[in-house]
VMD Tcl script that draws the C-alpha trace (Angstrom):
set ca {
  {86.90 73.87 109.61}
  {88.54 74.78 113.19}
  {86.53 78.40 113.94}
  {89.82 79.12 115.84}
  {91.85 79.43 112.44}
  {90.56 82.53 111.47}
  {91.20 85.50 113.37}
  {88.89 88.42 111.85}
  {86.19 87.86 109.73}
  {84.57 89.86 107.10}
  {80.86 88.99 106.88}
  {80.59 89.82 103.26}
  {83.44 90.18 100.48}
  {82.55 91.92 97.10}
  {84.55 90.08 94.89}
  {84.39 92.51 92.28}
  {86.72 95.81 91.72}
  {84.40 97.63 89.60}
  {83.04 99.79 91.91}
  {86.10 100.86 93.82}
  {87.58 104.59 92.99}
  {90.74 104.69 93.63}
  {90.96 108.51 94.43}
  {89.60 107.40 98.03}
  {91.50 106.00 100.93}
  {91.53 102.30 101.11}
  {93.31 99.92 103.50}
  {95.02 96.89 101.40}
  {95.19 93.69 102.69}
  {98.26 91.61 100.64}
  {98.42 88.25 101.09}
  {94.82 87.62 103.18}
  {95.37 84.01 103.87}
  {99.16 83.95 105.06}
  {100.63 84.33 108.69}
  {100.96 87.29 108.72}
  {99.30 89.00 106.25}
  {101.08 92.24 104.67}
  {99.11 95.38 104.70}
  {99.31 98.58 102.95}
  {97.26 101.80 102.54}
  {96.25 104.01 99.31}
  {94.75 107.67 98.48}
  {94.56 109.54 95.33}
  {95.18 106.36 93.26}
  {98.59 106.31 95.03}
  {99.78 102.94 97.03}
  {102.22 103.39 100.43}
  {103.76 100.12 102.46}
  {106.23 99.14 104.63}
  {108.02 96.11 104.11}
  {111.08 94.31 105.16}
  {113.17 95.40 102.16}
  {111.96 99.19 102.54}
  {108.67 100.66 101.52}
  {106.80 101.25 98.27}
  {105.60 105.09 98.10}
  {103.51 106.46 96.06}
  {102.89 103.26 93.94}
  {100.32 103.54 91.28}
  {97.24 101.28 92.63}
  {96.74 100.70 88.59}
  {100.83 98.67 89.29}
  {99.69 97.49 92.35}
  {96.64 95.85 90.91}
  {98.55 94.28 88.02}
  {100.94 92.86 90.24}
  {98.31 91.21 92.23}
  {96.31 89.87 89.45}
  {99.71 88.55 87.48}
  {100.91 86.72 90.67}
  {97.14 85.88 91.91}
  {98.11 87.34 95.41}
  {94.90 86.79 97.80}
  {93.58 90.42 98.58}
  {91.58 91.84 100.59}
  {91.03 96.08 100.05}
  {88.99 97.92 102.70}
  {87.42 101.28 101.43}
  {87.80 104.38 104.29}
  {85.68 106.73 105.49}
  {88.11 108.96 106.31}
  {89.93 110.45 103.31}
  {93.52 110.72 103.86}
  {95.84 113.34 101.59}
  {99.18 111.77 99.55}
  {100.62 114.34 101.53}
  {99.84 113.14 105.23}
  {100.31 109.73 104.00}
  {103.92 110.58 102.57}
  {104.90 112.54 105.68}
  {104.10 109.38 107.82}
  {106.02 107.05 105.76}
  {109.03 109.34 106.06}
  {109.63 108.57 109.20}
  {110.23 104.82 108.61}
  {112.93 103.15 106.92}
  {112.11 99.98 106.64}
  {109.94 97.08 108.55}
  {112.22 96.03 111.45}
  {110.50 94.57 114.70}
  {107.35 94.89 116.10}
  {107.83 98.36 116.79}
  {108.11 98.87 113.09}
  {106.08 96.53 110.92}
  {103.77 97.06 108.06}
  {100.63 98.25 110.69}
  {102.49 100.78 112.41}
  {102.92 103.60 109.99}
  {98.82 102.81 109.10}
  {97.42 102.41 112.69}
  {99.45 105.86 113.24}
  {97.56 107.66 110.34}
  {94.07 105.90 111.11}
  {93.90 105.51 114.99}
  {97.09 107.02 116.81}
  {95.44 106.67 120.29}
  {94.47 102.95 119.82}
  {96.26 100.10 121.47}
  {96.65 97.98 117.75}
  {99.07 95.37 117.46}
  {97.79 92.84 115.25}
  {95.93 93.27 111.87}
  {92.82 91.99 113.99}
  {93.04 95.06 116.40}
  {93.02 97.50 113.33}
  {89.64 95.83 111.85}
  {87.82 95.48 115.12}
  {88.26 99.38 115.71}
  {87.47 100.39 111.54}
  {84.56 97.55 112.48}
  {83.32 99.53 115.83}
  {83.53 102.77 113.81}
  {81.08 102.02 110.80}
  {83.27 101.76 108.27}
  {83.39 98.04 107.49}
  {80.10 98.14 104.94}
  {81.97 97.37 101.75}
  {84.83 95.02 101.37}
  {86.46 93.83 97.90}
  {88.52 90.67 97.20}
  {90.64 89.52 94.39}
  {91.76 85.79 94.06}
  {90.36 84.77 96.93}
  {89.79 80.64 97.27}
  {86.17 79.83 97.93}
  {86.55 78.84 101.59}
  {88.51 82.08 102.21}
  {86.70 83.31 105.32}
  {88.96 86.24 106.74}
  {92.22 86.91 108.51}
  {93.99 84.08 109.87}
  {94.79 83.68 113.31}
  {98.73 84.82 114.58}
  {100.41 86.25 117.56}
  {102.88 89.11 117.62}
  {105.63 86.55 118.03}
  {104.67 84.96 114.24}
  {105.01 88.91 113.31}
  {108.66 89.01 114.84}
  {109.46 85.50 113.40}
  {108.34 86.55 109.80}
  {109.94 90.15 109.68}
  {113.31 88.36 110.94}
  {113.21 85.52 108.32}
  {112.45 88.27 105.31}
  {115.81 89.80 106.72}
  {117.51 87.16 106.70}
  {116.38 86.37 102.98}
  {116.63 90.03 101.83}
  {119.99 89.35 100.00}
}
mol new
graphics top color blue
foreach p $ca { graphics top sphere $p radius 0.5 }
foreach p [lrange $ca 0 end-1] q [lrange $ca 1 end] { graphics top cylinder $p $q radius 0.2 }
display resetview
């Protein structure tokens, strides 16, 4: 029970889905107990991520949410207060490819909708500012373990490490 292991953490965790509507902007936190964790970001029941092997765009969250319930993938989905259009969220992901380095990982497409004048490098960086702002009130999980406390602790070198493995796997 080392404090040190977790990184962020969320002082409460709805672990319930029933509530959420998926017409509003959330912030989706895949994988919430590995190093790193892989993030995307939703509006208008419509799921947008970068990842190694490309990106997933426009997604159906209804997808999305079978997938993670099928392959009980530990999840962590962050409601925001400011609604973002498919549109705006589509233009952004245009300009990326795929997740490459750290100047293109999963964050930076999100943490260039959300906060573009914010020094955010780490998944940490992104909650402390949505934290600062308010907008941290209601959390939901899905297949969370019991002693699941928040994000785990990682540097941006574990980022680099992890993006270069998934290459390296990508086949």
């Amino acid at each position: 029970m080392e404090q040190s292991k977790c990184d962020f953490q969320f002082d409460f965790i709805e672990l319930y889905l029933d509530h959420a509507d998926y017409s509003a902007s959330f912030l989706w936190i895949l994988h919430a107990d590995k190093i790193p964790p892989h993030i995307g970001i939703s509006t208008e029941e419509s799921f947008f991520s970068l990842k190694v092997n490309g990106k997933d765009e426009n997604l159906p969250v209804e997808k999305l949410i079978a997938l993670i319930q099928l392959k009980r993938i530990p999840t962590i989905l962050i409601p925001l207060k400011h609604h973002l259009s498919i549109d705006e969220i589509a233009l952004k992901y245009k300009q990326f490819d795929r997740a490459v380095n750290l100047k293109s990982t999963c964050l930076t497409p999100i943490k260039e909708l959300l906060f573009p004048n914010e020094e955010i490098h780490r998944l940490k960086d992104l909650l402390e500012i949505i934290r600062e702002n308010g907008q941290l009130n209601c959390v939901f999980g899905l297949n969370l373990s019991s002693t699941y406390e928040g994000i785990p602790f990682y540097t941006t070198d574990e980022i680099q490490n992890r993006l270069e493995k998934l290459t390296h796997v990508k086949g």
